[in-house]
Every structure is written in C-alpha cells, then in structure tokens.
N, C-alpha and C positions, 0 to 999 in steps of 0.2 A: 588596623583594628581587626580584632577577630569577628567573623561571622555569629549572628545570635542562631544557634544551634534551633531553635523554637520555631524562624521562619522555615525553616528547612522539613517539619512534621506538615504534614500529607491534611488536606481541608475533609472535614468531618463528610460533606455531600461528596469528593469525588472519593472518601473510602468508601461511602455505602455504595455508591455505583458500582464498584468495583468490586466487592461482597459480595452484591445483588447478579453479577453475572456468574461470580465463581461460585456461589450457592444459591442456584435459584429455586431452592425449598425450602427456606426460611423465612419466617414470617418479616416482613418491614418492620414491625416496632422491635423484632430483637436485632435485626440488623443498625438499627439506629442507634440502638442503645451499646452496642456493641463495639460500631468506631466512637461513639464519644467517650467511651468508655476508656478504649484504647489511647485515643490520641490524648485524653487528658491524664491518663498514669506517665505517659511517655513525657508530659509538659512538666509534670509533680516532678519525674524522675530529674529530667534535665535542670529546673528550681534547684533543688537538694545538691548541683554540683556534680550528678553525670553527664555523660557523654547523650549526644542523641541517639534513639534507636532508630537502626534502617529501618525503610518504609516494609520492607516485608516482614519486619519484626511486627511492625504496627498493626500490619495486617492480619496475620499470624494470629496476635493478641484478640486484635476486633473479631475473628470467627470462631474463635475459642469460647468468649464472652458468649457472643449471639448462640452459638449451639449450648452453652448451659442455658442461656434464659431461655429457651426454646423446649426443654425436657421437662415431660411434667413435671411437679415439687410439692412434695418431696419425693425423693427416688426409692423405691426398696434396695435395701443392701443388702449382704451375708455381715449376720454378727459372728466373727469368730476369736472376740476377745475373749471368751467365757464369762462375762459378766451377765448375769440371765437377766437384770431390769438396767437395763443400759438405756441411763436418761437420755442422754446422747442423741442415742439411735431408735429411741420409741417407745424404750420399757416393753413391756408385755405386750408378744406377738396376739394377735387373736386367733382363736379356733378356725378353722374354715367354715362351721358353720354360723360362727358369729360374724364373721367377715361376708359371708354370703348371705344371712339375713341385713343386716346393714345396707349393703348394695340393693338386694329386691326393693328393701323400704324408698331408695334415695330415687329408686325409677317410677315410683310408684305414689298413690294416695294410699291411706293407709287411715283405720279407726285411732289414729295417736290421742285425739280427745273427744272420740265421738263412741255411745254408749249404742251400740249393733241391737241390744235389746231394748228400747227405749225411745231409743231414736234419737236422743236428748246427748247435749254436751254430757262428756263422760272425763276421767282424771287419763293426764296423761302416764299419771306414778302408779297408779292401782297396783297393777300387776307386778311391778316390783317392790311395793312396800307389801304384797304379802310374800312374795320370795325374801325378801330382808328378814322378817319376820320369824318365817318356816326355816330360813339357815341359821341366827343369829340366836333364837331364843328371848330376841329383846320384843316387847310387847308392841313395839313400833319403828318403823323406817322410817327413810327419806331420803334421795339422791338431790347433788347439787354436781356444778361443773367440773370439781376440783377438792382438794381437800384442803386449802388454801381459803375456797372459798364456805366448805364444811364450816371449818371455825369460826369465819367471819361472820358468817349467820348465825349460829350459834352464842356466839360474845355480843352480837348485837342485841337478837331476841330475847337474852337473857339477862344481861348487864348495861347494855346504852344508855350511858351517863352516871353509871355505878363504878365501883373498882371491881378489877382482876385479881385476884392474889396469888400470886405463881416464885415458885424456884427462883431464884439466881442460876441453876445450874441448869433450870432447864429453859432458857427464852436463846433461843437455838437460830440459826442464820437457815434456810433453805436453801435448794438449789434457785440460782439466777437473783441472789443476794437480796430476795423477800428473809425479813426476818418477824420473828412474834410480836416485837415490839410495835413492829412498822402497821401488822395487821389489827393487832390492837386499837393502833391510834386511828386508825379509818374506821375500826367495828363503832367508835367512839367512846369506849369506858377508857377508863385512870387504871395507871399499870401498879402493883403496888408488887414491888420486889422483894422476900422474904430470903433466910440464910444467907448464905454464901455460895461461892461461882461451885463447893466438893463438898457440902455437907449441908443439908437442912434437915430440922429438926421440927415433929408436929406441933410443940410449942412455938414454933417458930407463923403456923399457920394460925392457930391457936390466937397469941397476941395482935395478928393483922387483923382478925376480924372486928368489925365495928360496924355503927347501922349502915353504913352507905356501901357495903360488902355486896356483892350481886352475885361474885362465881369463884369459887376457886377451881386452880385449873391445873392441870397435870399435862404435860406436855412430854410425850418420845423424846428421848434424843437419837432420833434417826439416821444422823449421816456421823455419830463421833461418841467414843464409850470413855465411863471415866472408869480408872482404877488407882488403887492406893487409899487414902485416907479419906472415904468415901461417903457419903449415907444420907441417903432420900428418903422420905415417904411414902409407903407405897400407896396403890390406888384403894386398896379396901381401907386402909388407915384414913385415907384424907375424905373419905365417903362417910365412916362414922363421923368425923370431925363435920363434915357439910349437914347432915345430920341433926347432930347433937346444936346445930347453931341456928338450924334454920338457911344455908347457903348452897347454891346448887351447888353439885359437881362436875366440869364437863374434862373430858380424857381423850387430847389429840396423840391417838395412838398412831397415827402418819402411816403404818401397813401393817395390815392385817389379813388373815385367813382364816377360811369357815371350815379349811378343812386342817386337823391335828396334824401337823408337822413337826412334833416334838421327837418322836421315833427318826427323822433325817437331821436331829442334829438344832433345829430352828429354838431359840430361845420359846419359855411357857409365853408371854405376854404379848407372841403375835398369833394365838389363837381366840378370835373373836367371842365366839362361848363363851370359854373363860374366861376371858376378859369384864364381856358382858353381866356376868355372875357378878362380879363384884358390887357393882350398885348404881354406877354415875349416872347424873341424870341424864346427859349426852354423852355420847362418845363418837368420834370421827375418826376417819380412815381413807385412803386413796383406793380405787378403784382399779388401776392399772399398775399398783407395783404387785405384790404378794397376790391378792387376789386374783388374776391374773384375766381380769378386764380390760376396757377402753378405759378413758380418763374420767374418772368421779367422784367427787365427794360423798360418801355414805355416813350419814346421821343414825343414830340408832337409839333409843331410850322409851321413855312411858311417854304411854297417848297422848298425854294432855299437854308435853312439852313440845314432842314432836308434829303434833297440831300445832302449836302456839308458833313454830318455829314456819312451818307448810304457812303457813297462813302473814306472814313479818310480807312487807314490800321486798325487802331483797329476797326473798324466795326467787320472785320470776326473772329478776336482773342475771340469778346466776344459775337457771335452769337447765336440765339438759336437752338437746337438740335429740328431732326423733333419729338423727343416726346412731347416736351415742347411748339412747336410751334402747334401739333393737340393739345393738352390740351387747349391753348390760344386761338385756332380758337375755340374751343366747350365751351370755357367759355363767350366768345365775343358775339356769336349768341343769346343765348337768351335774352342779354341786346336789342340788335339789334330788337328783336321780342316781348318786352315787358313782357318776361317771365321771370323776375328777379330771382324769389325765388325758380326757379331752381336751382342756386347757394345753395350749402348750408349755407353759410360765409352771404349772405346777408339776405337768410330768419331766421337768427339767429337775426341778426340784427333787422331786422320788428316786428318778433316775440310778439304779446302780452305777456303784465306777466300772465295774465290768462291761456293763453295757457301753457306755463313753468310751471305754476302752478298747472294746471292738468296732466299734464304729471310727472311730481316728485312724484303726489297723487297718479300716477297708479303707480310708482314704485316699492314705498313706500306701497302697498297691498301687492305684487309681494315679493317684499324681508322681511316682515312678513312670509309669508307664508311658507319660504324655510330657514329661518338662524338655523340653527342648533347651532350656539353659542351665549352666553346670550345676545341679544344684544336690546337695544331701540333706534327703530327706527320711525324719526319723519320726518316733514317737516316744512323749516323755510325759511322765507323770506332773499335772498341775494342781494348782488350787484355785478355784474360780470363785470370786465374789458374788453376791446375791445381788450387791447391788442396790441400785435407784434410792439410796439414803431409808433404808427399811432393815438390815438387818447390820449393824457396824461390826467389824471386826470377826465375821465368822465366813466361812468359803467351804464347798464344796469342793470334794475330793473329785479330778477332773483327768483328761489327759487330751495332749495336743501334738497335731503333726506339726515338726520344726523341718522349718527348711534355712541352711546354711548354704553359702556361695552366690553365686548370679550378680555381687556384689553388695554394696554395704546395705545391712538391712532396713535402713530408713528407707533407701530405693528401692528394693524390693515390695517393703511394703506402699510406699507411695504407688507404684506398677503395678499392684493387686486396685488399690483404691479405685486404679484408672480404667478398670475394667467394666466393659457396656454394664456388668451387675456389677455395684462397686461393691469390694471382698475387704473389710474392715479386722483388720488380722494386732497382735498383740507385739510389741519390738522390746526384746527382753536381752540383755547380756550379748547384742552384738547379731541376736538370732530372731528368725520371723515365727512367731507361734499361731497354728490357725489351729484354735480351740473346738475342740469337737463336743463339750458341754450346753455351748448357744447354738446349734448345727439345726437348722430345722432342713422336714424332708423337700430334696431340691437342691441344697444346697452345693452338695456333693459335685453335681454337673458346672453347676457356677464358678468355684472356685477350679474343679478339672480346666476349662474354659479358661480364666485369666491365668494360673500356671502356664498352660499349653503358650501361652501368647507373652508369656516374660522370654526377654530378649538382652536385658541389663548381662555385662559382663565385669 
C-alpha cells in the first residue's frame, strides 16, 4: 500500500516554530495564520489528486502568507492601467491637502459636532451642505456613505411602502453585483417597471402613475451605453410629468461634476448644474468617481426634501465618518476657489495629450537607462477609460511606455505587481503598457525601482 501523502505534511506548531526562528519580526498571529494557512492548501492540494509538497515548499508558502498578512491593507500601488477611477484600485486619488487634512483630523479631536461659538452641539454637515449648495446651484445638500446608499434614503424617505416607477432600460446591476432592484426592495417601496429593456416612452410613465405612486425615478446607466433602436425619457421631460401629477422626482445620476467638462470631451449630463436646472426633487451622485473625492453619497434638491431626508432614521445608519467628511470638505474647497486641478481625478481629466505625452517620453529615458533585463522599451499612443462606471464608452486620448522582452508579458506584469510599491501596469497584445494618464507625482521613482529589479528572461 502506498503512503497517505497527508501524514508526510509538517504539523501547524513545529512550522511556526520554525517561521518564528527564520523570521523573527513577524508578528505571532501572522505567523500562525500563515502555516495553517499553508499546510491546509498543501492538504486541499493533495485532496484534489496531487502530489505532496516538500516541507520547504510549505514553508516557503507559510512566510509568503505571514508577510502579506503582516503589511498594512490596503497597500498604495502605482496605477498605470490609464483607467483614471479604477474601482479596483480606489477610484479617485485625493489631493494632498485632503489626504493631510484627513490625517490631522484622525490624530486629533476636532469640532466635528460641536458649535466653537455657542458651545452647544453643532451639525456635523453644516459646512458641506453650504459648499453643496455654493457648487451645485441646488437650494440644498446632504452627504451620505455612498451613492448606493444616496438612493436608498432617498427611495426610503420618499416612497417606503409606495411604488417606484422606473425604465426597463435603466434598473442597471452595479459594481460587486448590487443592483436597483435589490436596493429598492431594502428601501422598501414596490418596483413598478415601465417600457422596455431600448425604448420607453413618457406615456409609458404617464399610464404607471396611480394614487399609491411615490417617485419616479431616473436612473444613469453608468457602467453600459445603449445604441441603435433607442429612446428614453429625458430628465426635464419625466420632471414636468412628476409635476403635472403631483409625484416626486429623484435622478441617480451615479457621477457627477461641479466643474464643466464638456470642452474634454465628457458627455452634458455629468455636469452637476445642469443637471441640477432641470428640476428633480432629488438627485444623487458618488463622491469619489468624477467628483474627484473620498467615497459619498451626495443628495441635492429643495429644503424641505432635503430636510425631510437629513432628518429619516437611516440618515445616521449611513453617515459619513469625520475622516471622510474632512476629505470632502478639503475636496469641495478648491472647486469652491476655482482651483480645480488640485484634484488629481480632475486634472487628469483636463490633461492635454501632449502633456501625457511628455511625460511617458521622460519615462521612458528613465527606464532605458536602468532595466537590467532585455527589454524594448517604447512609447505608443493610447486610449484611457474614465472608468469607475461613470462615463461608458468614452476614453481619453492617452499614451503609454511599452515594454516588450524580459519574457511573456503576463510575467512581466506579475514582476511589476511584485514590487515593494506594487506597479499595476496594463497586458495588451502580448505587451506590458505602463500608462502615463493615472501617473501621479512619485510615481516615476516606483516603477524606475520595480523595472531596475525585473530579472524574468
């Protein structure tokens, strides 16, 4: 009889001992977590009908483990796919000044609800429901977590136990497979589905309404565009209709900006303003795609909804934390001051290609000068997506250094990844593209750095 491969894998206490000598800077719970970690993919493996792994395999594995669980998390990377709200990898960087107010806030106490002149509890939103206010044009603000959870308070505070009446073509899946229906049925109103999957028609809104009507709703389709035999409603049309009937209207525009992007190309309806002009009673928007904030939901509409919404129970379930709220106040301000392209998110956006261009060119000197493994390295004109389910089907005119050789470019880019700053690069046609569109300053040194240290042949 053959040996069961399984007695032969190394016991969970003499791998950590023996971890704990060969690394003796690592914390004990990632060391523990690390051989069990190990020695049970080794057991999965051998289950499924492999071979056992040598004990130095094992071990190998088990400090591999322990040193990620040991790194803080999440890690900064270099984005050099060109995607500028790369859900992925965090969406929108923040300014340095909102990232350094954030930080003072998190070391710190701070008046987040206490009034300095008064002495008396004070709002934690004040100061950004009149920045919403002074960028947006709408008569009222409000942030929340998320734009996910925008809607859901919204659909709650205005419809809970009423119908929805919304598109066929627009009840849309999100990213991480939330979809409008799913948020709906938690908001608690009855979803009531109008036209078809490529055409609704305002008759079509028209004939849904009835008394137990609470919103009709207008929803982006933010990650997917239709074309061909097409035709929607637009938002000032389904506004007279809410209107004329007596039915609010709320408009999850999914991403939006306060600053006019139409001159770089960006479709009219992700300019907040104008959007806001049309009339609905709410409208929402994410905080971190376009806008080029931390992660929030932004509400916008008249006082008395936007009251009525500030004031619902889930207000405070899904409020924002004071780090996220100094991020939003230090993101807010320079729109406020006409310093846009302090943002990084939006000077990526503005960005000439010439500039992109040059800057790829100084790379692309840079990592000549330092690769050590065979490699040709070029520069090529790209297209870079916007990204984070905010603007579908339109990309930025871009350009990227490609590197060819050192071997197949899946390893290459996996040997970028593996770099102390991991360098998240683009695998296109056989070749590695490190896009110089998402390049923020810094960057430059990081990827010199994993280059210099590619070794693949």
């Amino acid at each position: 009889m053959s040996r069961d491969p399984r007695r032969a894998l190394p016991s969970v206490d003499r791998l950590i001992r023996s971890l704990a000598d060969d690394h003796p800077t690592l914390p004990g719970w990632a060391l523990r977590e690390g051989a069990r970690g190990a020695v049970e993919r080794a057991r999965t493996a051998i289950a499924a009908g492999g071979a056992g792994a040598a004990p130095a395999d094992i071990a190998a594995e088990a400090a591999r483990i322990a040193h990620a669980l040991a790194r803080p998390s999440p890690r900064p990377v270099v984005n050099a796919t060109g995607v500028v709200l790369h859900t992925n990898l965090g969406r929108s960087a923040l300014s340095p000044a909102a990232a350094e107010h954030a930080a003072r806030l998190s070391a710190a106490y701070s008046d987040l609800e206490f009034d300095l002149e008064t002495g008396q509890r004070g709002s934690r939103l004040a100061r950004i429901r009149t920045l919403l206010r002074v960028l947006s044009g709408a008569p009222a603000g409000f942030a929340v977590n998320n734009n996910a959870a925008a809607l859901l308070l919204a659909l709650a505070g205005l419809a809970r136990g009423r119908e929805v009446v919304v598109s066929r073509g627009e009840l849309v899946e999100i990213g991480g497979s939330f979809r409008v229906p799913d948020i709906m049925e938690q908001a608690g109103v009855r979803l009531v589905e109008v036209g078809t999957t490529n055409r609704t028609h305002a008759r079509d809104y028209v004939d849904a309404i009835g008394p137990d009507t609470g919103v009709l709703l207008k929803v982006h389709r933010s990650n997917f565009a239709q074309t061909g035999f097409v035709t929607e409603v637009a938002l000032p049309e389904l506004v007279a209709i809410g209107r004329e009937h007596g039915v609010a209207v709320v408009d999850d525009l999914g991403s939006g900006t306060f600053l006019d992007l139409r001159p770089q190309g960006l479709p009219e309806d992700t300019y907040v303003p104008a959007r806001v002009a049309a009339g609905a009673d709410v409208m929402c928007f994410s905080g971190d795609k376009l806008l080029g904030g931390p992660q929030a939901g932004i509400l916008l509409g008249g006082e008395d909804v936007i009251e009525r919404l500030r004031r619902h129970p889930l207000a405070r379930a899904l409020r924002l934390d004071k780090l996220s709220l100094a991020a939003l106040d230090a993101s807010l301000r320079p729109l406020a001051l006409g310093d846009a392209d302090a943002l990084p998110t939006v000077r990526q956006l503005r960005e000439p290609a010439s500039d992109v261009q040059a800057r790829a060119e100084r790379l692309a000197r840079r990592l000549r000068k330092v690769a050590s493994a065979p490699l040709a390295i070029s520069v090529e004109e790209t297209r870079a997506p916007v990204g984070g389910g905010s603007v579908p089907g339109f990309a930025l005119a871009s350009f990227a250094v490609v590197l060819r050789g050192a071997g197949p470019a899946d390893r290459v880019a996996a040997a970028l990844r593996a770099a102390p700053v991991p360098v998240i690069a683009r695998v296109d046609d056989g070749r590695v593209l490190l896009d110089a569109k998402t390049l923020l300053d810094g960057d430059d040194a990081r990827i010199e750095d994993a280059v210099r240290a590619l070794t693949l042949d």
